[in-house]
C-alpha positions in Angstrom: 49.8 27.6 -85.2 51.2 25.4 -83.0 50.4 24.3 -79.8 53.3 25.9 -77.7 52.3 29.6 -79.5 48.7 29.2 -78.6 49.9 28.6 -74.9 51.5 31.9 -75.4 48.7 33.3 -76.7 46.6 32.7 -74.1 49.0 34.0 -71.3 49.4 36.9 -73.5 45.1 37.2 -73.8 45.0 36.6 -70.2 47.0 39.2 -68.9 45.3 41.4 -71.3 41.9 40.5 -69.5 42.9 40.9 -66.0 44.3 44.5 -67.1 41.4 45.2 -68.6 39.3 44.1 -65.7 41.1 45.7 -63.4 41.6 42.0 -61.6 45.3 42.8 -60.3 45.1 44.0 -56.8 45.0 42.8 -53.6 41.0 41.7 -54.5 42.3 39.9 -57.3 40.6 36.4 -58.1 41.5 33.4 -59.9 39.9 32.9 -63.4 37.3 29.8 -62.2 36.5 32.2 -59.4 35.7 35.6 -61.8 33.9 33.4 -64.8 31.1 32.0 -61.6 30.8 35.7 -60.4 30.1 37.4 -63.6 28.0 34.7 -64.5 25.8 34.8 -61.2 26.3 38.6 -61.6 24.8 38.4 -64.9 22.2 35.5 -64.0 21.2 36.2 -60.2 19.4 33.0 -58.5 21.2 30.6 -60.5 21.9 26.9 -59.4 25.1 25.5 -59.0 24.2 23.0 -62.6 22.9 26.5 -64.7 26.4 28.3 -63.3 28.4 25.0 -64.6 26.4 24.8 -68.6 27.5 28.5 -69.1 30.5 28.9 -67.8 31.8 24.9 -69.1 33.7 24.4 -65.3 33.4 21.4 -63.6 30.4 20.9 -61.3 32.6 20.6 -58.2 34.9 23.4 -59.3 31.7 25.4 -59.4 30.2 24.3 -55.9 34.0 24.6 -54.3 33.7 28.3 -55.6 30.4 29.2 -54.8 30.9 27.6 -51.3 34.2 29.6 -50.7 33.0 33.2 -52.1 29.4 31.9 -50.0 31.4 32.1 -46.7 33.5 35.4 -47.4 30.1 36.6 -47.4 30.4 37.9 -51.1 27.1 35.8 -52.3 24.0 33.6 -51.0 23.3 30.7 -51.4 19.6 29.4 -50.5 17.7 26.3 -51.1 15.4 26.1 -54.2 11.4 26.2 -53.3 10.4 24.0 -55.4 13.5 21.1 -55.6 15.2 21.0 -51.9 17.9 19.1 -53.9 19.0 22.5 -55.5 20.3 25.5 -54.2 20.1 29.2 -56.0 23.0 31.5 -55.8 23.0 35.2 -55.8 25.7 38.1 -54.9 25.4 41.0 -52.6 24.6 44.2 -54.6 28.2 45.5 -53.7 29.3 42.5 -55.8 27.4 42.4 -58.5 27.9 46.1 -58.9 32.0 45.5 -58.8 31.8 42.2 -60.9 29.9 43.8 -63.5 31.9 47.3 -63.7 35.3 44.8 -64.3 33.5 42.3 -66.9 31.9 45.6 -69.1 35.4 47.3 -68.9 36.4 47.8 -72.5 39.8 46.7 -73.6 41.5 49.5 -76.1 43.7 51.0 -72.5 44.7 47.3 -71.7 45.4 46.5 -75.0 47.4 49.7 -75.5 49.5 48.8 -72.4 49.8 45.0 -73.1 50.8 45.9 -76.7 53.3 49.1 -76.7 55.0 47.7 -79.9 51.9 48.1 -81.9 50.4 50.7 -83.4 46.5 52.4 -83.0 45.5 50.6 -86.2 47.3 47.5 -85.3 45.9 47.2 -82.0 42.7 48.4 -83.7 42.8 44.9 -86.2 43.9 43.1 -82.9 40.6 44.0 -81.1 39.0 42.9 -84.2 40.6 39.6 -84.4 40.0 38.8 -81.1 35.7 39.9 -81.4 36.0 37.8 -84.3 37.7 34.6 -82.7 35.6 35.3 -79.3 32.6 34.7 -81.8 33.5 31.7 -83.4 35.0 29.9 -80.3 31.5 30.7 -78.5 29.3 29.3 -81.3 31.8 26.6 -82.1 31.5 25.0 -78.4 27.7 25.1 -78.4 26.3 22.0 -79.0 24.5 21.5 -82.8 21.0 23.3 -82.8 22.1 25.6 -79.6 22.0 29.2 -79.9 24.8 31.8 -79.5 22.9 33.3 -76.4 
C-alpha cells in the first residue's frame, strides 16, 4: 500500500463512520470534537490529561474542545477536590445518551450504503478486515507492557 491509497482509505473509512454514526446533520461534529465526547461519555469525570491518553489528541486540542462544547452547555466542567490544578469533565445526560446511541451504532447499513458495488459476503469480509485492523492498530499504539483496555 502506498501512502496516497491509505489517504483514500481513510476518507473512504471516514465517511463510513459518520454514516454509521449518524454524524451528518445539522448537529454534526468534527472528528477531535466526537472522539472527546464518546470518550467523556464513556469515562464521565474525566480530566482534560485522562481525555488526552485515550483518545492520543493534543492536550490543547482537548482543552479547546472541552472549553467550546463546555459553553454550548453540552458538558461540565468543575474543578477537581483534591488537585485545584485539574478540572473533571462530564456531559449532560441528554448527551451522553446521544453520544453513546451514535458511537454503539453498528456498521453493516453504512457499510451497505458506502459500498453498493460489493456484495453481502464481501462487505461481510470487509467488516471483518476492518475488526481485525481496528485490533491491531489499538494494541500496536499502546505503549510495551500496556494493555488493550
Amino acid at each position: 500500500m502506498r501512502a496516497a491509497e491509505l489517504h483514500r482509505l481513510a476518507r473512504t473509512l471516514r465517511m463510513i463512520a459518520l454514516a454509521a454514526t449518524e454524524n451528518t446533520g445539522a448537529d454534526q461534529v468534527n472528528a477531535g470534537e466526537l472522539a472527546v465526547l464518546e470518550d467523556v461519555a464513556r469515562h464521565p469525570r474525566s480530566t482534560i490529561r485522562d481525555i488526552t491518553v485515550r483518545t492520543g489528541l493534543a492536550q490543547s486540542l482537548v482543552s479547546r474542545i472541552v472549553h467550546s462544547v463546555a459553553a454550548r452547555g453540552a458538558l461540565s466542567v468543575d474543578q477537581d477536590g483534591a488537585d485545584r490544578r485539574k478540572v473533571r469533565v462530564e456531559l449532560t445526560d441528554r448527551t451522553r445518551t446521544a453520544i453513546l446511541q451514535r458511537a454503539d451504532n453498528p456498521i453493516e447499513a453504512a457499510l451497505r450504503s458506502q459500498t453498493p458495488g460489493l456484495s453481502d459476503d464481501e462487505r461481510g469480509r470487509l467488516e471483518h478486515h476492518l475488526t481485525e485492523a481496528e485490533t491491531l492498530l489499538r494494541r500496536g499504539t499502546q505503549p510495551s507492557g500496556e494493555g488493550l483496555g
